[in-house]
N, C-alpha and C positions, 0 to 999 in steps of 0.2 A: 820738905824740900830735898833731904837727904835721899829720902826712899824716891823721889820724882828723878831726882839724877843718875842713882843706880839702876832703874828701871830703861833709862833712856840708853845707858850704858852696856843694859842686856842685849838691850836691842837693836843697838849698832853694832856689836859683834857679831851677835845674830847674823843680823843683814849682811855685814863682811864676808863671815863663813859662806854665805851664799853664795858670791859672788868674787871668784878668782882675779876678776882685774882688780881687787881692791887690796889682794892682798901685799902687793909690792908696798902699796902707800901706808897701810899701816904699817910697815915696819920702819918707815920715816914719820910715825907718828900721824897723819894722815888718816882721815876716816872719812866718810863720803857726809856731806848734809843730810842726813834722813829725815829731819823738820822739815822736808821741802818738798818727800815724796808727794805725798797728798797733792800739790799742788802742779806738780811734773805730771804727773801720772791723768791728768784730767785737762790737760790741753796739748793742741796740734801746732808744732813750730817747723821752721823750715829754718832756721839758724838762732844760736843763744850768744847774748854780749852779756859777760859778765863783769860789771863794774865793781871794783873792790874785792877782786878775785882772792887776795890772801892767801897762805898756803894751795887753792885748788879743791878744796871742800865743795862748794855748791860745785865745781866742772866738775870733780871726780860722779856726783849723785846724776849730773845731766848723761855724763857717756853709759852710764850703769841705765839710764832709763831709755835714753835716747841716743843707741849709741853710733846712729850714724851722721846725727845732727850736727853741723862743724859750729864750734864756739872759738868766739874771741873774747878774750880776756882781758883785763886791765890791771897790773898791780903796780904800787910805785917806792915799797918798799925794798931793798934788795935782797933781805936776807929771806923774807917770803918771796918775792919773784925765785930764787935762786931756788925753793923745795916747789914752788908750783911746777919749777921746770924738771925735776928729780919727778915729781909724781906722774906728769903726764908724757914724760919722755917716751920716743918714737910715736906718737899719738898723732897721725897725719892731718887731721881735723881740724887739730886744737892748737891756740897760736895765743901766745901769752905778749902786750905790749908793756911795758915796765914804765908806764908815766900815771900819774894824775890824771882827772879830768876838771873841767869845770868850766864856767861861762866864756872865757877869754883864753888865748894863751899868756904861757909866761913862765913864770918859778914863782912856786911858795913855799911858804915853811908848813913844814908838815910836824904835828906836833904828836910824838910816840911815846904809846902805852904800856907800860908793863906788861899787859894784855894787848898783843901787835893787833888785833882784830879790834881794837877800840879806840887804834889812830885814827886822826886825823887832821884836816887843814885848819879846825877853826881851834880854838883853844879851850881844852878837857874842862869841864866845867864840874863846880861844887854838887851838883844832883846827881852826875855820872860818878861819882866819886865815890857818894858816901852810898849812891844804889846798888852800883856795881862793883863789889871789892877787887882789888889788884888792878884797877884801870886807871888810876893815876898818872899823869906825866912824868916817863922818866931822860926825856933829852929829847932833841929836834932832828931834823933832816930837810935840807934845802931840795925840792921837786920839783920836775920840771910839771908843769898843766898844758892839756891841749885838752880841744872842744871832742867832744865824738863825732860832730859829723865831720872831721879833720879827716874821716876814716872810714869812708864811706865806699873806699870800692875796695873793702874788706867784706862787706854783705851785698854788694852788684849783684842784680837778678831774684833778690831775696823778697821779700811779702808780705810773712807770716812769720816776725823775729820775736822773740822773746829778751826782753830787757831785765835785766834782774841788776837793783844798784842797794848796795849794801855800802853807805860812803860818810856815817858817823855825823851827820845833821849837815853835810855837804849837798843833799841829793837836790835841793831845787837849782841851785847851781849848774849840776850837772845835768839836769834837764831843758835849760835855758842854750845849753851848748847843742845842744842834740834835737832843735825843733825839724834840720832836714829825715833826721834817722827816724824819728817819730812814727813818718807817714810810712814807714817799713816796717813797722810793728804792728803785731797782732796783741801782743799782750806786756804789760809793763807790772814787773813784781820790785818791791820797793821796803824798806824799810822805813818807816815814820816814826817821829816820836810826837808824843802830844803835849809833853813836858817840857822845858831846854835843857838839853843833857849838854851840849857845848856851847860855847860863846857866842850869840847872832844866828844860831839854827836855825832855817824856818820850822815850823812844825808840818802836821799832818795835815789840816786844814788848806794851807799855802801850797801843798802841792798837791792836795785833792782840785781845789780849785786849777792848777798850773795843766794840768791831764785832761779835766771836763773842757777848758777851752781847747786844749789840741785836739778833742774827739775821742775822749777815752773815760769809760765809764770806772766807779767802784765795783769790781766783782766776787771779794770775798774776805776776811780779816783770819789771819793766821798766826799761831806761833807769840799769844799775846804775853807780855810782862806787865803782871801787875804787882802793883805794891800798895799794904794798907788799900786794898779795896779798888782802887784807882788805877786805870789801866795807864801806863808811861809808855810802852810802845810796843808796835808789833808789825811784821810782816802784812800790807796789800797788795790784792791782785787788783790791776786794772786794765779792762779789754775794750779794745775799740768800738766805740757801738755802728 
């Protein structure tokens, strides 16, 4: 695992070095998603929503591959909203909204990880805990929620979007808000788990089935975590058939 980390580590500096827009954000810490390339790099978008934006990691990888593509964002916590806007500043494209998503509007309690990328709305659960070190709950934050398609003449004119929801066993939720945005996409990348990593998650199943009735197929499994043999989650692509 140690040599797997370091290798990865090569190779996002690597990649960095290649690539001068990146160098502003590594030096706030900031490094582009390179786990994503593979999958960037093998589809045509014509705009990205990035739900569960976090620092800017998966946008900094989308402008590096795609870099005329305009993406919007979604982050709800401040102290990451505040560096996603550090990294992509002067970026005409790219438009960060600082809320939640999910089925309804409103406010919830958003429950934060020692690891900010392993927050979220539903509460941190004992498998995420003892699988993933340092993701524990260390305190909450009251956020506001809106639906995505609240936000829809943010991609006006659009086709061929790419939905990328990274949102900690939130995501069918957030897909239940966003049945008009749906028909605008071309391809939907998603985080599953197949385990309950937090409290009332659906899994991967729930939102494999939630995608095949909107008209969107399984197109590829990436970026898997497995433990003890058994695969607990991993990045899918799903494209309209």
């Amino acid at each position: 695992m140690f040599l797997k980390r370091q290798t990865i580590r090569v190779k996002k500096l690597a990649f960095v070095a290649a690539h001068p827009m990146c160098w502003h954000p590594l030096r706030l810490g900031v490094a582009p998603a390179i786990e994503h390339h593979q999958v960037l790099k093998q589809i045509s978008v014509d705009g990205i929503i990035d739900v569960g934006a976090n620092r800017g990691l998966f946008s900094l990888e989308c402008r590096v591959l795609k870099p005329s593509i305009p993406i919007v964002a979604f982050e709800p916590i401040p102290a990451m909203a505040k560096i996603y806007k550090q990294v992509h500043q002067g970026c005409q494209h790219v438009e960060l909204i600082e809320s939640a998503l999910g089925e309804t509007r409103g406010t919830a309690v958003l429950h934060v990880s020692k690891e900010a990328d392993s927050s979220s709305i539903l509460p941190i659960g004992h498998q995420q805990s003892q699988l993933f070190p340092n993701t524990h709950e260390v305190g909450t934050l009251s956020v506001s929620v809106n639906r995505l398609d609240d936000y829809e003449d943010r991609w006006r004119g659009k086709s061929k979007l790419l939905l990328k929801i990274d949102v900690q066993g939130f995501e069918l939720s957030v897909l239940r808000g966003a049945v008009a945005t749906l028909q605008k996409c071309l391809f939907v990348y998603v985080e599953c788990s197949e385990v309950e990593l937090y409290e009332g998650q659906a899994l991967r199943r729930e939102v494999n089935q939630f995608l095949e009735q909107n008209g969107f197929t399984e197109h590829g499994v990436f970026n898997r975590h497995v433990h003890g043999g058994k695969l607990i989650q991993a990045d899918y692509l799903f494209s309209k058939r």
